[in-house]
C-alpha positions in Angstrom: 0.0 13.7 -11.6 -4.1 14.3 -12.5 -6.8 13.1 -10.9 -7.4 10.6 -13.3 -3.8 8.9 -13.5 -4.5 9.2 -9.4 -7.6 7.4 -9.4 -6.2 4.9 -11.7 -3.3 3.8 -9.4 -5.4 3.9 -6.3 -8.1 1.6 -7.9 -5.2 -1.0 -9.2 -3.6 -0.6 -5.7 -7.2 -1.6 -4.0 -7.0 -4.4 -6.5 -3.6 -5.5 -5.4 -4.5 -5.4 -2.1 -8.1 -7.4 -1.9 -6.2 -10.0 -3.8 -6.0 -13.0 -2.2 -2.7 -14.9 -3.9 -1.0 -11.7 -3.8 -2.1 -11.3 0.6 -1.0 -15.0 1.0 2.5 -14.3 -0.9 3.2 -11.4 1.0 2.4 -12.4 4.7 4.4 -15.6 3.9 7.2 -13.5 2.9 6.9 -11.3 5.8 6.5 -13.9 7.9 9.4 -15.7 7.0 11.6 -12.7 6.6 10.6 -11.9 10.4 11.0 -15.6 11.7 14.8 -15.4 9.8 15.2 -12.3 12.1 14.1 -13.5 14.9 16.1 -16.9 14.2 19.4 -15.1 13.5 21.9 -15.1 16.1 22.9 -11.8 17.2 26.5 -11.8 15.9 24.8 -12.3 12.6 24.7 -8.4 12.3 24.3 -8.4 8.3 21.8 -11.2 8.0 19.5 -9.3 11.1 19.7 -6.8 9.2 19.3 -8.3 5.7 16.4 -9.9 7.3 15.2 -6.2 9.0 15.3 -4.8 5.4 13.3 -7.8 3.6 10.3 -7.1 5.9 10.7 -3.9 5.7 10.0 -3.8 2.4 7.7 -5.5 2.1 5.9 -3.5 4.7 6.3 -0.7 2.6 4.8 -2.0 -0.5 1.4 -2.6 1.6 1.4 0.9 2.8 2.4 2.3 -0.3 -0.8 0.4 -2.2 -2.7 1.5 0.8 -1.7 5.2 0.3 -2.7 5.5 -3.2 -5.9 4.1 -2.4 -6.4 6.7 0.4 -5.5 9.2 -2.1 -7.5 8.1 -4.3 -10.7 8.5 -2.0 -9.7 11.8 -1.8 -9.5 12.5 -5.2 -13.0 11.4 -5.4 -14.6 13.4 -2.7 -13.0 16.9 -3.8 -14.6 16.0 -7.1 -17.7 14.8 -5.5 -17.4 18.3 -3.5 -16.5 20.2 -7.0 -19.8 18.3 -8.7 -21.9 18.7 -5.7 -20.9 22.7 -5.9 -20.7 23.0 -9.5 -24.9 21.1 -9.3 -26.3 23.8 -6.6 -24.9 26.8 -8.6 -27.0 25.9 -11.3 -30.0 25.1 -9.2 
């Protein structure tokens, strides 16, 4: 993928995640997928683990968003590194 497709996701992911309807959607879904878990009875082997696999995901989808904005920043200082390099070269 290049930089700028990078960059792209990273800043919509940031986005995502400094939302505030999306953060209240999620932790209410998280936090009723883990209160469903905690609720179920432990015979209730699928629904634990239907329950295990809803949060789950949805863990995942925060620390997905959160890695493209980490690689994202990263993006940003090599090219800050390449400009800063590419600057005292011609100095």
């Amino acid at each position: 993928m290049q930089d700028e497709q990078l960059i792209a996701l990273g800043d919509d992911a940031e986005a995502l995640l400094k939302s505030e309807p999306l953060n209240r959607v999620v932790n209410t879904l998280a936090d009723t997928a883990f209160q469903n878990f905690c609720n179920s009875s432990p015979e209730d082997t699928a629904g634990r683990e239907r329950s295990y696999a809803h949060y789950r995901a949805l863990i995942d989808i925060l620390n997905t968003l959160r890695h493209q904005v980490a690689v994202r920043d990263e993006v940003n200082a090599k090219l800050d590194d390449q400009n800063t390099g590419n600057i005292n070269q011609e100095d």
